[in-house]
RODO-2510 file (C-alpha; in nm, 4 decimals, decimal comma):
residues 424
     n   res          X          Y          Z
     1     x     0,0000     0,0000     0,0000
     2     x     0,1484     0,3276    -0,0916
     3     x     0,0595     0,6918     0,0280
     4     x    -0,1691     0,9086    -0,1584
     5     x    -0,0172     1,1730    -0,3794
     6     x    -0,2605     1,4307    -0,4678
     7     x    -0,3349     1,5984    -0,8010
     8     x    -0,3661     1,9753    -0,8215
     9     x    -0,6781     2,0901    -0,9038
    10     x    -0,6940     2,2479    -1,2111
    11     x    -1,0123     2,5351    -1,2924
    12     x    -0,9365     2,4865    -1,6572
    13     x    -1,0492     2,8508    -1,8394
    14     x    -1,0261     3,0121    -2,2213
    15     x    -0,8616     3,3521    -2,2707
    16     x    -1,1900     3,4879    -2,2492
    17     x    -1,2460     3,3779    -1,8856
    18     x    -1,4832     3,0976    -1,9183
    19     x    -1,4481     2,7624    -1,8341
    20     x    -1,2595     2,4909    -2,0617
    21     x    -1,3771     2,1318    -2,1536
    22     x    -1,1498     1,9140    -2,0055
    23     x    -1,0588     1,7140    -2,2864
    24     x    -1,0679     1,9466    -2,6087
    25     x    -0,9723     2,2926    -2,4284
    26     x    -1,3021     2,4237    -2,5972
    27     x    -1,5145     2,7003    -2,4195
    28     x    -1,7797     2,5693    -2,2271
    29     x    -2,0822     2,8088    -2,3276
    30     x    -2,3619     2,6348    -2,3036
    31     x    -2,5477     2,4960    -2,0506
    32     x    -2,6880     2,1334    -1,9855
    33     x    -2,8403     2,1920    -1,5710
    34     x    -2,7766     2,4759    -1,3281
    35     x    -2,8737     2,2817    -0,9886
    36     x    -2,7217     2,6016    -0,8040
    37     x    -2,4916     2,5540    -0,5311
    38     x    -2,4641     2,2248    -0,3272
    39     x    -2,1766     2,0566    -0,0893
    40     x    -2,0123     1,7631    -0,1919
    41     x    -2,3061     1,4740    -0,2631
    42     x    -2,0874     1,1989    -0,0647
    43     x    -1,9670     1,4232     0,2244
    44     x    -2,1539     1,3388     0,5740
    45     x    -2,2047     1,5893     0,8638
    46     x    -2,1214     1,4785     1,2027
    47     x    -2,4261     1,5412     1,4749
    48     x    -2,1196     1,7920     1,6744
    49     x    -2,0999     1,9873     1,3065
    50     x    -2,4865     2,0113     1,2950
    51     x    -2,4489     2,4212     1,3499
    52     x    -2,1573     2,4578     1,1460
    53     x    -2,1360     2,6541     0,7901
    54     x    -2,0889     2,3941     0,5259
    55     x    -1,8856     2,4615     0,2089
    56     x    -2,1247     2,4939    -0,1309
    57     x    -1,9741     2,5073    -0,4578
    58     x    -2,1870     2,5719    -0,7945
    59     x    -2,3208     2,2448    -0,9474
    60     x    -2,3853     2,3732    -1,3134
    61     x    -2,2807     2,1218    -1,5704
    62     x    -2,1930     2,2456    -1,9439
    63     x    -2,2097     2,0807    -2,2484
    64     x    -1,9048     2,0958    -2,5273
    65     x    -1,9885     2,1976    -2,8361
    66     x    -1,6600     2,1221    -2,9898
    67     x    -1,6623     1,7764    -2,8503
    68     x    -1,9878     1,6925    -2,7368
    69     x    -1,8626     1,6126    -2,3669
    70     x    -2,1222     1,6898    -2,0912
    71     x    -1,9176     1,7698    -1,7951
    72     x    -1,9027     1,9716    -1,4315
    73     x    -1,6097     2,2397    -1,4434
    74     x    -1,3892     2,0732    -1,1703
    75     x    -1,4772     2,3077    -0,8625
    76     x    -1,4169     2,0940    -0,6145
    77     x    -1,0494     1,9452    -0,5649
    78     x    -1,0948     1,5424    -0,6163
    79     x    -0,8703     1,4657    -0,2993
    80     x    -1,1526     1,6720    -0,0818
    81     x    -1,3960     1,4542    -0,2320
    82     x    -1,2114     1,0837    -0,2554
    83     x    -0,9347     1,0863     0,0199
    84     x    -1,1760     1,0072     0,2889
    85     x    -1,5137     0,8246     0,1039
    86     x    -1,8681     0,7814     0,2540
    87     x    -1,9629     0,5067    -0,0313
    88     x    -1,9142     0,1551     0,0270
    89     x    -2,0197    -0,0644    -0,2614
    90     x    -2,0520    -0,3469    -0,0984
    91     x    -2,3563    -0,2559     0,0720
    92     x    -2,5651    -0,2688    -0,2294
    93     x    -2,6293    -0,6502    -0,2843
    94     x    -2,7349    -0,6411    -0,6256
    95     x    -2,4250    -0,4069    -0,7602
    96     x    -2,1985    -0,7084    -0,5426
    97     x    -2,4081    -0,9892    -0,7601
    98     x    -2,3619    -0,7231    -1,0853
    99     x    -1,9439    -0,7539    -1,0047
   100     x    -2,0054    -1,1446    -1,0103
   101     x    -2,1541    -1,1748    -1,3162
   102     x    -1,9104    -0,9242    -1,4613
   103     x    -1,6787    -1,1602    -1,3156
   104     x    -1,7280    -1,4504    -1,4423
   105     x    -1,8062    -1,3410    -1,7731
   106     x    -1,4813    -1,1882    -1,8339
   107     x    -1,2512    -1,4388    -1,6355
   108     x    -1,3928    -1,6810    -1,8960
   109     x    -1,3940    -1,4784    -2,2319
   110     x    -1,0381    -1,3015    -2,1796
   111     x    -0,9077    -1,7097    -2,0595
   112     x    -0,7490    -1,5536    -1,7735
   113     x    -0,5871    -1,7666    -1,4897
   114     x    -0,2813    -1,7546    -1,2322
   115     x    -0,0243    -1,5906    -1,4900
   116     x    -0,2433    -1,3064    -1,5408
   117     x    -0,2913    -0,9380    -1,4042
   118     x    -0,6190    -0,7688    -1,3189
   119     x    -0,6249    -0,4109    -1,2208
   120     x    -0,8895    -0,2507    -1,1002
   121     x    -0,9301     0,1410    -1,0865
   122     x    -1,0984     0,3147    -0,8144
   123     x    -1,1529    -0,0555    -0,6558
   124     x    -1,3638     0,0909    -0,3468
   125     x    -1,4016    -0,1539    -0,0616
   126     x    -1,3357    -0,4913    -0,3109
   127     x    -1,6675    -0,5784    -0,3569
   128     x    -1,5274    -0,6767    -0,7384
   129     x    -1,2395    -0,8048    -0,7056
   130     x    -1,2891    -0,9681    -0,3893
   131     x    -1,4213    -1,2563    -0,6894
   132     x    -1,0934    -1,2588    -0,8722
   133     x    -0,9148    -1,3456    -0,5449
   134     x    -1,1548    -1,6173    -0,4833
   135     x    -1,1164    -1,7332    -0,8416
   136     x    -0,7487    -1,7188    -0,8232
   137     x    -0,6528    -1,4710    -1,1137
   138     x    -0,4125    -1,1794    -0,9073
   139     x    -0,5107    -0,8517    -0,8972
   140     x    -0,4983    -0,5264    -0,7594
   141     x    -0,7178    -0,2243    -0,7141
   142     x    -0,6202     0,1541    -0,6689
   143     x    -0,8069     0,3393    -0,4368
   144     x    -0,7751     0,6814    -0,3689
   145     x    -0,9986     0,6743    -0,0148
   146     x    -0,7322     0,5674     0,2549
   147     x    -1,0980     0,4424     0,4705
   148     x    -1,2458     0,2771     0,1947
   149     x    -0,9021     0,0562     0,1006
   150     x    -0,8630    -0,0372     0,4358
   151     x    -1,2048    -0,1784     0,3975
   152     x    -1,0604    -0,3893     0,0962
   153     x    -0,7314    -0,4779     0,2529
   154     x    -0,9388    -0,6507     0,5316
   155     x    -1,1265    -0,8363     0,2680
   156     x    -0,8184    -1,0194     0,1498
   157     x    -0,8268    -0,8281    -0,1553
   158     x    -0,4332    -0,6420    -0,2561
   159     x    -0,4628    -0,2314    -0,2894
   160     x    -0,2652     0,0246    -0,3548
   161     x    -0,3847     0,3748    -0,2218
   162     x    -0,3669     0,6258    -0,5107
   163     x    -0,5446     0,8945    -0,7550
   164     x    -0,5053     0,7270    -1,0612
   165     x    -0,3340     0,8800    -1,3798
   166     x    -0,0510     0,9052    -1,5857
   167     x     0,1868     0,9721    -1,3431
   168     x     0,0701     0,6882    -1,1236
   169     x     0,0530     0,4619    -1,4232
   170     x     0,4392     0,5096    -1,4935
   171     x     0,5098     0,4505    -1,0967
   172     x     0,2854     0,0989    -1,1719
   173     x     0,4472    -0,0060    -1,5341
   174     x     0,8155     0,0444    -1,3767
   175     x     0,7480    -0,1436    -1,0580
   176     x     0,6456    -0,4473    -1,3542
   177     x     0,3105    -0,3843    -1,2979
   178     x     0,1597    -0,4514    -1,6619
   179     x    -0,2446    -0,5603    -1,7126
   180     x    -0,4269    -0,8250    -1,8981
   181     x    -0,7535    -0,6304    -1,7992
   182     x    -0,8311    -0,2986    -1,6356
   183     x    -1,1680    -0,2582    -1,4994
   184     x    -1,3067     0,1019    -1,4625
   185     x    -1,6599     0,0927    -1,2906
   186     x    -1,7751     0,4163    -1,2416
   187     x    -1,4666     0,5801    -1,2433
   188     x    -1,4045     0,7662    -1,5571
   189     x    -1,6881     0,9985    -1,4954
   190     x    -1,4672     1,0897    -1,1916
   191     x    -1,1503     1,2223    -1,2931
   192     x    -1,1043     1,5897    -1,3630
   193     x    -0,7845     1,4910    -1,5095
   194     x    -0,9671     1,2689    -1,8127
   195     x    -0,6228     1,3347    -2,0309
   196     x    -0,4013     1,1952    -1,7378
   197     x    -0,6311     0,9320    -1,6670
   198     x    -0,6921     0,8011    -2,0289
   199     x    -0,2934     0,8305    -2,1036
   200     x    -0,2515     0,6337    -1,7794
   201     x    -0,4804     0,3499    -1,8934
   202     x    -0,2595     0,3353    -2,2405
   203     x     0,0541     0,2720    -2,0418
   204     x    -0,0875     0,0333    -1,7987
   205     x    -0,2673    -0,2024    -2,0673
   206     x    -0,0593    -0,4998    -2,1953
   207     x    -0,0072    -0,5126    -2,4712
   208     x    -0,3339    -0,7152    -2,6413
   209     x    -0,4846    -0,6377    -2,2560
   210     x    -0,8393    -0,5377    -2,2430
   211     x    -1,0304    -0,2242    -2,1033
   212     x    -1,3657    -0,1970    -1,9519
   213     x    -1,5488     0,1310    -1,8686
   214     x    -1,8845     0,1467    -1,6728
   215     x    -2,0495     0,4730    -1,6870
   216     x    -2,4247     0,5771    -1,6862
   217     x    -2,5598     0,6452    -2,0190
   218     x    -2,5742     1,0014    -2,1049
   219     x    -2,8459     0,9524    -2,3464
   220     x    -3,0275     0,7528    -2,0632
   221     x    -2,9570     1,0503    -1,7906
   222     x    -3,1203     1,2940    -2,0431
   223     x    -3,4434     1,0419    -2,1583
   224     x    -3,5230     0,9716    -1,8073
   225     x    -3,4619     1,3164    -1,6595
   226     x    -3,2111     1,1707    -1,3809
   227     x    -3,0674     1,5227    -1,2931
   228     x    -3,0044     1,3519    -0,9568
   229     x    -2,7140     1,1862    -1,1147
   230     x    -2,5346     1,4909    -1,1682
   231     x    -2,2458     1,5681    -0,8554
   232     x    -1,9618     1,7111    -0,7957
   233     x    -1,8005     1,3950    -0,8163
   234     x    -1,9282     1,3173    -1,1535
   235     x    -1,6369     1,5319    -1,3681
   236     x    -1,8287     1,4161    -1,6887
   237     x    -2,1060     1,2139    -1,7999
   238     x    -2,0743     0,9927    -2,1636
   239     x    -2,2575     0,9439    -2,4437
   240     x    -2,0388     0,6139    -2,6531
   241     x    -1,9440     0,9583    -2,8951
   242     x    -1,7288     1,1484    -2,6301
   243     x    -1,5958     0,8272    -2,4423
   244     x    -1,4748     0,7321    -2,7931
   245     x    -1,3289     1,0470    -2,9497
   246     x    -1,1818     1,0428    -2,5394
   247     x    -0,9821     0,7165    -2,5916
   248     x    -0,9013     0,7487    -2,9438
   249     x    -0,6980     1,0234    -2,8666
   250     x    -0,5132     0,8497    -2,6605
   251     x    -0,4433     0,5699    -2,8513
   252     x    -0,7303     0,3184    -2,7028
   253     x    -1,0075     0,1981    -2,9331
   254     x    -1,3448     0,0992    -2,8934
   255     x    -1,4105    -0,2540    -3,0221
   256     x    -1,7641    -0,3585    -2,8058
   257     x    -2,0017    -0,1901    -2,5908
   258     x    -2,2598    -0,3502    -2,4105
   259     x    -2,5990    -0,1507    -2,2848
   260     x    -2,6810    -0,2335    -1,9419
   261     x    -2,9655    -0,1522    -1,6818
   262     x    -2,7475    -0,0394    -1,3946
   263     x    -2,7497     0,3153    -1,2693
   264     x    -3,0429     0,4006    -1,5240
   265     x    -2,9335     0,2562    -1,8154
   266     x    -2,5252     0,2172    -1,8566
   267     x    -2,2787     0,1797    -2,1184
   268     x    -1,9559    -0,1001    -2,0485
   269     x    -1,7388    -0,0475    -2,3188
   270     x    -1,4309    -0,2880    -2,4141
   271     x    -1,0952    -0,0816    -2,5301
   272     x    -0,7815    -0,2117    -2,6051
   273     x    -0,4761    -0,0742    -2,8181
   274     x    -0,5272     0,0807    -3,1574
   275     x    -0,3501    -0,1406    -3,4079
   276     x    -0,3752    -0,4378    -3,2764
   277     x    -0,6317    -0,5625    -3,5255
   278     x    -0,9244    -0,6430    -3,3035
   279     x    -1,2872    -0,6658    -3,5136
   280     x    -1,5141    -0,4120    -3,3805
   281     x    -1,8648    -0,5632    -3,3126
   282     x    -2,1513    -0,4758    -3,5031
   283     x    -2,2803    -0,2844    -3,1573
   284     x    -2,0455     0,0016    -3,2016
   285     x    -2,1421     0,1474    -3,4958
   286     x    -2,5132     0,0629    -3,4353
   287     x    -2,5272     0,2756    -3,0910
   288     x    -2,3084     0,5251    -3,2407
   289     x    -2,5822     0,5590    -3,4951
   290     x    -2,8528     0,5887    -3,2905
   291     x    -2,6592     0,8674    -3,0722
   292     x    -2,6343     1,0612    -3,4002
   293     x    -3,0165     1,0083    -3,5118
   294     x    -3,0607     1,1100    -3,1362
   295     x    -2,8582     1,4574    -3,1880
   296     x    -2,5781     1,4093    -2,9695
   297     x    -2,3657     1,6578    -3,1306
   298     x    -2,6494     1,9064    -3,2126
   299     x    -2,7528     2,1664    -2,9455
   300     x    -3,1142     2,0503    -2,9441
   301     x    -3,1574     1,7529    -2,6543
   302     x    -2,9570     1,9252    -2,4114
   303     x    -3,1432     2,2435    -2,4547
   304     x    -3,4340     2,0641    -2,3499
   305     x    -3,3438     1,9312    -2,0674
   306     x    -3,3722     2,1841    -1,8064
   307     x    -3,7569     2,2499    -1,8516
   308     x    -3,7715     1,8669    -1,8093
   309     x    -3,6224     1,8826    -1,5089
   310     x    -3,8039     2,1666    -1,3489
   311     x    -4,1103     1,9339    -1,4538
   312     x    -3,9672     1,6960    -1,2215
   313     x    -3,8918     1,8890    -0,9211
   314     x    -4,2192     2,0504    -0,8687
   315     x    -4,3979     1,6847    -0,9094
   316     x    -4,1875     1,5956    -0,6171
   317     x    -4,2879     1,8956    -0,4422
   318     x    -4,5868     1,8810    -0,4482
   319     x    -4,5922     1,5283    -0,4085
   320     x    -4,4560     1,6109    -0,0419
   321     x    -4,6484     1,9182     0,0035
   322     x    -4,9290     1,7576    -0,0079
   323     x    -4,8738     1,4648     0,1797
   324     x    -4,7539     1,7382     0,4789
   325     x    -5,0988     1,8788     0,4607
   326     x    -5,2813     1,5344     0,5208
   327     x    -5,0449     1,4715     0,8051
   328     x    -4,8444     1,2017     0,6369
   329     x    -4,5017     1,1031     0,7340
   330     x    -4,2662     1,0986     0,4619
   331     x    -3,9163     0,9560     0,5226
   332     x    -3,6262     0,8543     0,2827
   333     x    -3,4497     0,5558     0,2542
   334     x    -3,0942     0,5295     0,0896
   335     x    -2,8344     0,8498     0,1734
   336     x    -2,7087     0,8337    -0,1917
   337     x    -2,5304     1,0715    -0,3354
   338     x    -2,8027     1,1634    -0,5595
   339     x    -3,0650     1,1917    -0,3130
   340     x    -2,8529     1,4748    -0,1925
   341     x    -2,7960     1,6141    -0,5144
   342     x    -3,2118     1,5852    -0,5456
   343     x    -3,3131     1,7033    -0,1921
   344     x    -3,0228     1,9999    -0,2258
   345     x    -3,1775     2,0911    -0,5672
   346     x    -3,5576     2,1079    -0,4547
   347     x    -3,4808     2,2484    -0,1442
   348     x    -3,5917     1,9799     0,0828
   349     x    -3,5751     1,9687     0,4153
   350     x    -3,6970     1,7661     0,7542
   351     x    -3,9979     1,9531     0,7451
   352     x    -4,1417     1,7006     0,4018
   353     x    -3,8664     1,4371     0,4476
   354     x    -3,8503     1,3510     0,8515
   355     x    -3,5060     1,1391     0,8039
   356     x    -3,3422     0,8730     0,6173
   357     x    -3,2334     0,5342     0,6716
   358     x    -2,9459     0,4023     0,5241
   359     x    -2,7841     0,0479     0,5474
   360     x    -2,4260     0,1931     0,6083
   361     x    -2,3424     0,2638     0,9803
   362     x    -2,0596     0,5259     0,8608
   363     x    -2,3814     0,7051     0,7368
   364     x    -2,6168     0,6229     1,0336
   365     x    -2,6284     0,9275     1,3353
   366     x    -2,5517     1,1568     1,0846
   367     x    -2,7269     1,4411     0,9058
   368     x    -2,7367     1,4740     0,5198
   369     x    -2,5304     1,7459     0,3121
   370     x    -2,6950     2,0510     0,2972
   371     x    -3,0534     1,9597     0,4229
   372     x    -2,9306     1,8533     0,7372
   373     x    -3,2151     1,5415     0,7407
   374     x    -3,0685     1,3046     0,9841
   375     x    -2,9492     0,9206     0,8912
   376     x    -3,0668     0,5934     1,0636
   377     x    -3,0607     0,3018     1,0755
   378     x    -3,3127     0,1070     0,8570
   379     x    -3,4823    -0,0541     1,1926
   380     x    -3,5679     0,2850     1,2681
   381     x    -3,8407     0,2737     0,9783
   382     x    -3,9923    -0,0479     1,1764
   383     x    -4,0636     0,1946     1,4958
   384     x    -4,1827     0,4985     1,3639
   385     x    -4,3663     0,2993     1,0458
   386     x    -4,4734     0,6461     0,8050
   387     x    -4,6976     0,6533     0,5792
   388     x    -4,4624     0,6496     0,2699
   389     x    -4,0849     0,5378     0,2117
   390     x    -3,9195     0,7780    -0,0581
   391     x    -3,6504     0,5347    -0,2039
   392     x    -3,3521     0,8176    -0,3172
   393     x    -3,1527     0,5428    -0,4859
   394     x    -3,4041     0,4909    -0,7259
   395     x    -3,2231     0,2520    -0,9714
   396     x    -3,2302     0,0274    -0,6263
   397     x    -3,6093     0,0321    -0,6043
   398     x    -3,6643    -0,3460    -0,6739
   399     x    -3,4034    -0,4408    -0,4069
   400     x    -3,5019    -0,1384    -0,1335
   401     x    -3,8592    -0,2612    -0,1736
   402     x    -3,7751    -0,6777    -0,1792
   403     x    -3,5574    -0,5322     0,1514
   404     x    -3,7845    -0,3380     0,3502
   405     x    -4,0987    -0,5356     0,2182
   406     x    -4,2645    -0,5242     0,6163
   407     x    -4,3566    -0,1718     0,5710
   408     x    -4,6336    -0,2744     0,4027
   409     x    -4,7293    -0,4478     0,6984
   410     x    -4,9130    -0,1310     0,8472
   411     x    -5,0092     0,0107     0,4871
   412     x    -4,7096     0,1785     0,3458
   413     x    -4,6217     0,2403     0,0642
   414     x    -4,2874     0,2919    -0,1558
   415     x    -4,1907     0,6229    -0,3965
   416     x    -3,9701     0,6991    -0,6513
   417     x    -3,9154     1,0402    -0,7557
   418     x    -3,7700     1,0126    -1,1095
   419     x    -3,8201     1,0408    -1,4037
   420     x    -4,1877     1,1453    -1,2223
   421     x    -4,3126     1,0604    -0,8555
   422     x    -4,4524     0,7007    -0,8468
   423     x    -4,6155     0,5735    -0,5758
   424     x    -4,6387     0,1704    -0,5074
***
């Protein structure tokens, strides 16, 4: 395990004062959502901090028009957000059965065994690799959050504590350190330093090594009006155009991409080195084509969104409003990052949501970013039984519900918020 060296931040801006796109240097004119100003998503406040002034940074994301890359001017310094982490993967059991699958899909189609090298970026708390340990095929995972590696290290699972990039990928590639696979699940929506951290994948891929890259759909964030998926951690958010034209200019090419459900509807693509003669499947050049027919590099889809998502908002509001007047108790369940980012951006407080419950006891006795709702435990549901169980990690719902099915017990009922309120 080695320490954490930190990347300066870097407020990228054109001669004319306005912010660049990270990967093209373009002005960033237009815009995609102003959410207005919001603390970091994943930061928690301690119960002793509940009367202190917490730091809010703008939350405005821009699109590129140069290069079509949707994308939050890097505000906030990553080390403020990563070097101590509030998110534990492993306490969602359906993204731990997601890793499995991933798992054994790949360990079978790449043939890899004991001679080979998995590396996993931004590794979390090992819920992923965790099954290439048990499976025998080393690996290794670089984790920037010293709390959440130690997590991993105690699972048996080898990590190195690090911001990932170019830099760091020389440090890996002369220590030997060369992979048959890199795995990237939600992580390259979370650099500010895209260049760094594409360049780094180039030198840390074997040669004929393969690269997968989770991300949430940006075609699916925009469709289904998930505003609530935009953070300050989230650098950039992908359409299969951007990530391309991303890695291709680092040498990488796209040569599959799979559409998945997670998140909202995600994209996994597979990379490897340009040149090496791989066949493309038929899938690239299909979703590439629907992007286009979609308008991905016209103006016209993000220009829309913003009404959509006002749309949204005020259903929620007056979802809760209404539900105050009848007497109802409303209370959350899941302290997600993008519940914050969706309570901070309708201005919702304990007075419509009474608390939330979340599964995580580094959450629990704690009060949410910016609308200081307190955290519980989920038994605490069970006690004070409300009326209705908002479920902020809405791509969860099936698993929140299957999990807390005994508030239906005394009548309750489940809601989901996006793309509109749902009640069920």
């Amino acid at each position: 395990m080695r320490s954490v060296e930190l990347e300066a931040p870097l407020l990228a801006l054109t001669a004319a004062g306005t912010p660049a796109c990270r990967f093209c240097g373009a002005p960033l004119t237009r815009s995609f959502a102003d959410l207005g100003m919001h603390p970091p998503c994943q930061s928690v406040v301690r119960l002793d901090e509940a009367e202190m002034q917490e730091t809010a940074y703008p939350l405005h994301a821009r699109v590129c028009d140069a290069c079509s890359l949707v994308q939050i001017p890097d505000v906030v310094r990553p080390e403020d957000i990563f070097s101590e982490y509030a998110y534990f993967s492993s306490y969602s059991d359906s993204w731990v059965a997601h890793a499995r699958r991933y798992v054994d899909g790949v360990v079978d189609s790449l043939h890899l065994g004991p001679g080979s090298m998995v590396v996993e970026l931004a590794s979390n708390d090992g819920y992923l690799l965790q099954h290439f340990v048990a499976r025998g095929v080393p690996c290794l995972g670089v984790e920037p959050a010293m709390n959440v590696a130690q997590a991993a290290l105690e699972r048996g699972v080898p990590t190195r504590v690090a911001f990932f990039g170019e830099d760091e990928a020389r440090r890996m590639a002369a220590e030997g350190i060369r992979a048959d696979l890199i795995v990237g699940n939600n992580v390259f929506a979370h650099t500010p330093h895209l260049n760094s951290f594409s360049a780094g994948l180039k030198i840390l891929l074997a040669p004929g090594g393969t690269v997968t890259l989770e991300f949430p759909h940006l075609v699916r964030l925009v469709e289904g009006v998930q505003f609530d998926t935009i953070y300050h951690e989230h650098y950039s958010y992908f359409s299969l155009t951007s990530a391309g034209r991303v890695l291709a200019a680092h040498g990488l090419e796209v040569f599959d991409v799979e559409e998945l459900c997670t998140h909202g509807g995600s994209l996994r693509l597979h990379a490897g080195h340009a040149g090496e003669g791989r066949p493309v499947a038929p899938a690239v050049a299909e979703l590439a084509a629907r992007e286009q027919a979609w308008g991905v590099d016209t103006p016209a889809p993000y220009e829309a969104f913003a009404t959509r998502v006002r749309h949204t908002k005020l259903a929620l509001l007056d979802f809760l409003v209404a539900a105050a007047r009848q007497g109802k108790q409303v209370v959350g369940y899941g302290a997600a990052g993008k519940g914050n980012t969706l309570l901070n951006a309708c201005g919702i407080g304990p007075d419509l949501l009474r608390y939330v419950v979340d599964r995580n006891p580094y959450k629990q006795h704690t009060l949410l970013p910016g609308s200081r709702i307190p955290v519980y435990p989920t038994a605490t549901i069970y006690s004070t039984k409300p009326d209705f169980v908002l479920i902020l990690p809405w791509n969860l719902r099936s698993e929140i519900a299957a999990q807390m099915a005994g508030v239906r017990e005394w009548g309750g009922r489940f809601v989901v918020p996006i793309p509109d309120v749902e009640v069920f």
